[in-house]
Backbone bond lengths (Angstrom), bond angles and torsions (degrees), N, CA, C in turn:
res aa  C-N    CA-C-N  psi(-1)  N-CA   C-N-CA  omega(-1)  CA-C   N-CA-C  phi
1 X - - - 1.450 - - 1.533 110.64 -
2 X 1.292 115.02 -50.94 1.598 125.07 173.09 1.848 99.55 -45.09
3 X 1.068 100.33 -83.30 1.517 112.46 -176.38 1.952 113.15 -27.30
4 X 1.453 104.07 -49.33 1.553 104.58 175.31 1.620 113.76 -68.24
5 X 1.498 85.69 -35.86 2.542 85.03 174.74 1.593 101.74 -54.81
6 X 1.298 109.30 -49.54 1.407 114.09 -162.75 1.733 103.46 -62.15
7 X 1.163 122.58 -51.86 1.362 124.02 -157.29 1.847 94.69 -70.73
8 X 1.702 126.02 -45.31 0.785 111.66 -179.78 1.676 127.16 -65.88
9 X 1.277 103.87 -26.07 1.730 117.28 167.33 1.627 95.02 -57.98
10 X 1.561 117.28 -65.56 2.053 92.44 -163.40 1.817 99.48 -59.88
11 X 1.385 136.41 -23.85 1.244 108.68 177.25 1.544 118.77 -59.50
12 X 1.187 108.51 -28.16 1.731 115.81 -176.85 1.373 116.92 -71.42
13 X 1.567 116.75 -13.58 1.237 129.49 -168.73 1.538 119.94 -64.43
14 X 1.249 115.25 -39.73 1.431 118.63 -147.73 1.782 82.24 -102.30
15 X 1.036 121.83 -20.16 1.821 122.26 -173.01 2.070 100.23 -83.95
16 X 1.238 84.54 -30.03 1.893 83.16 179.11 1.486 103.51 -78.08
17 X 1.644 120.00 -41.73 1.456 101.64 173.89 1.318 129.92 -61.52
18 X 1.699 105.16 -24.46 1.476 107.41 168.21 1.675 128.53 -69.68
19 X 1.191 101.47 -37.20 1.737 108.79 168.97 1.332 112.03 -61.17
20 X 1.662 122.30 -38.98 1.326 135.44 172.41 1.930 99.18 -33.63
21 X 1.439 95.09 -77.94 1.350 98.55 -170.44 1.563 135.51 -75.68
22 X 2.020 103.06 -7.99 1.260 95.49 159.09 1.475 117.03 -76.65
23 X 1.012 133.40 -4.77 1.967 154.05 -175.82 1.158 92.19 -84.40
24 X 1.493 149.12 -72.68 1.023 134.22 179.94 1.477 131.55 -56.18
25 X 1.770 104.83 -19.38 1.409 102.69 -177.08 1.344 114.50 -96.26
26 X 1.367 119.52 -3.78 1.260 132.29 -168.92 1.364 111.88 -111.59
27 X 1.586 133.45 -7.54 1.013 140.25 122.51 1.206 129.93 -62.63
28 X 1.140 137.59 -32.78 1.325 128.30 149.96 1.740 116.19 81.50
29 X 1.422 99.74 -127.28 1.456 119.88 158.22 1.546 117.71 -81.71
30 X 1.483 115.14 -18.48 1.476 104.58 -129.36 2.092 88.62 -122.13
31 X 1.334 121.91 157.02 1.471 130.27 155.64 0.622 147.00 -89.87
32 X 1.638 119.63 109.83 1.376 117.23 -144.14 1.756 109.12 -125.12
33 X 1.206 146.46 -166.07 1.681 159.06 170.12 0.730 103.63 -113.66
34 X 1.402 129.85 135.39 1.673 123.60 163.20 1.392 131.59 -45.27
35 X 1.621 119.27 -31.53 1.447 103.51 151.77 1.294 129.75 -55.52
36 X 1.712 116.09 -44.15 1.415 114.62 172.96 1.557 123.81 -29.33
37 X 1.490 108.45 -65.41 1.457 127.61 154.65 0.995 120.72 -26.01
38 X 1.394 110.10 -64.32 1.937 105.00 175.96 1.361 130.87 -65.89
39 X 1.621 90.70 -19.08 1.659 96.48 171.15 1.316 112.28 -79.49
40 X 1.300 121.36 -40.62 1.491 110.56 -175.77 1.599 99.86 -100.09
41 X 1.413 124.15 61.24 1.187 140.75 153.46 1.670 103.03 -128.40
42 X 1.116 124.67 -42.66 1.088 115.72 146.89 1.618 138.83 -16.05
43 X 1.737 84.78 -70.92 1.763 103.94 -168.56 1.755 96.49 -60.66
44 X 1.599 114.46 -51.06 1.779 97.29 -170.90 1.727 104.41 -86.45
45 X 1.456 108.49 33.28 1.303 99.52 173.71 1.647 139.36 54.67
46 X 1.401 101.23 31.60 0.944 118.19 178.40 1.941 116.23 -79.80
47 X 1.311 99.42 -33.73 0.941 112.05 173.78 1.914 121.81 -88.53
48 X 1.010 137.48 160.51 1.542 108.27 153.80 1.501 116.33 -120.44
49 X 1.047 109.41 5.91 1.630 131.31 140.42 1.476 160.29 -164.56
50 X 0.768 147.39 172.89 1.577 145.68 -154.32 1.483 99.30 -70.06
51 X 1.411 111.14 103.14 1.416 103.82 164.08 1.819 111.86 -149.78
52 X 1.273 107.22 114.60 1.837 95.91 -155.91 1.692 107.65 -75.27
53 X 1.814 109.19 16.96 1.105 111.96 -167.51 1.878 100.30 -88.80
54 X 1.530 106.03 -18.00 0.976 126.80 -164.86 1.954 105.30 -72.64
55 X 0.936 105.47 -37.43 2.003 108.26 163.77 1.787 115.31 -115.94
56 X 1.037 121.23 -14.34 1.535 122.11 -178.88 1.391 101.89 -43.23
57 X 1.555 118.26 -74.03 1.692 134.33 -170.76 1.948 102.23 -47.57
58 X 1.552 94.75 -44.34 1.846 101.84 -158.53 1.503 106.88 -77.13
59 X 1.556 108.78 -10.28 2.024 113.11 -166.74 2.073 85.45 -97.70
60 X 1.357 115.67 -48.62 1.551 104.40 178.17 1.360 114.93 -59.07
61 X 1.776 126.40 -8.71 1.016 95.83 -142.51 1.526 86.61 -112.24
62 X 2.025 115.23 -8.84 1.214 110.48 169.09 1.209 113.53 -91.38
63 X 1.726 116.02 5.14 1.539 107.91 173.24 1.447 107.96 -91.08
64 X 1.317 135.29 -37.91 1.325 139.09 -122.78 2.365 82.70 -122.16
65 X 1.081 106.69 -51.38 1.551 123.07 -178.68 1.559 124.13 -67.06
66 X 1.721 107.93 -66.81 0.898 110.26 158.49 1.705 138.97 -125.50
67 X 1.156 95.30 23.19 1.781 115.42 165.37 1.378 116.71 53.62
68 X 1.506 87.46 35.57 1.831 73.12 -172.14 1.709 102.69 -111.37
69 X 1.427 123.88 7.90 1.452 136.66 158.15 1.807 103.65 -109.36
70 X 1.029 98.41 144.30 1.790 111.07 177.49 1.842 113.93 -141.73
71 X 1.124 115.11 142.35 1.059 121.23 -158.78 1.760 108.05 -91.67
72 X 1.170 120.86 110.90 1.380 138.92 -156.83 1.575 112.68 -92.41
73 X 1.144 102.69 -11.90 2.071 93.81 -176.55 1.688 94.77 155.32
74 X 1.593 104.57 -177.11 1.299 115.97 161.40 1.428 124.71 -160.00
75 X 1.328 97.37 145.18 1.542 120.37 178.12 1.148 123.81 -103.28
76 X 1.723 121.79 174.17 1.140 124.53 -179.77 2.141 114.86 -94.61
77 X 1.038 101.18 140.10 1.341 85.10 -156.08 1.626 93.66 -87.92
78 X 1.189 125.61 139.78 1.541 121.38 -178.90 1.556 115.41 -82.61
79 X 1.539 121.56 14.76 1.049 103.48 160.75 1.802 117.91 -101.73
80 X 1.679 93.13 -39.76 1.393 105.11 -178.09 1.431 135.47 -80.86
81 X 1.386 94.86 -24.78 1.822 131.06 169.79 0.923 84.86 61.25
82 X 1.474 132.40 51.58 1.662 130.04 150.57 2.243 90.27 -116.04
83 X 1.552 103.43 147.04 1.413 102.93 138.43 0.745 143.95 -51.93
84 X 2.053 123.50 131.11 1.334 112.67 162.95 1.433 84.73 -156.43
85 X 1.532 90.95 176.54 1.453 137.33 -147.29 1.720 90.89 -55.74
86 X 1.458 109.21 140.66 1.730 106.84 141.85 1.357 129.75 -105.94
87 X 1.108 159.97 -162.01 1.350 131.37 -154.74 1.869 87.23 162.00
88 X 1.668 85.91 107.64 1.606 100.43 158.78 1.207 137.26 -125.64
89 X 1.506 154.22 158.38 1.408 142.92 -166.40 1.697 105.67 -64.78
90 X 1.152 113.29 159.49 1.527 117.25 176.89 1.776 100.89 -72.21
């Protein structure tokens, strides 16, 4: 059972480094929400659909792992009209 978690984790591996760096490139200069992100992961088709599960895990994991996103303030999100996080490159 161990052995099958593991093998299916290195398949997941090489797709998280890629989300890694479309997240960083799509932040850019600029501060964005993790929906923001997912939306304009969307637009260059990175994604092939709306799922905020798709950067949520990968934006904590370059803030909290490897620090190279940091969390800048917060807004109201216009879909949920709850706050959340904005999130820019170091």
């Amino acid at each position: 059972m161990i052995e099958t978690k593991q093998l299916s984790f290195e398949d997941i591996k090489p797709s998280r480094k890629t989300k890694y760096i479309q997240i960083l490139e799509i932040l850019g200069n600029k501060k964005m929400t993790a929906r923001e992100i997912e939306l304009e992961m969307n637009r260059k088709n990175y994604s092939s659909y709306f799922d905020m599960n798709h950067v949520r895990p990968r934006i904590t994991e370059l803030v909290k792992e490897y620090e190279l996103v940091e969390e800048c303030g917060t807004k109201e999100d216009s879909l949920t009209k709850k706050k959340v996080t904005i999130y820019k490159k170091k």
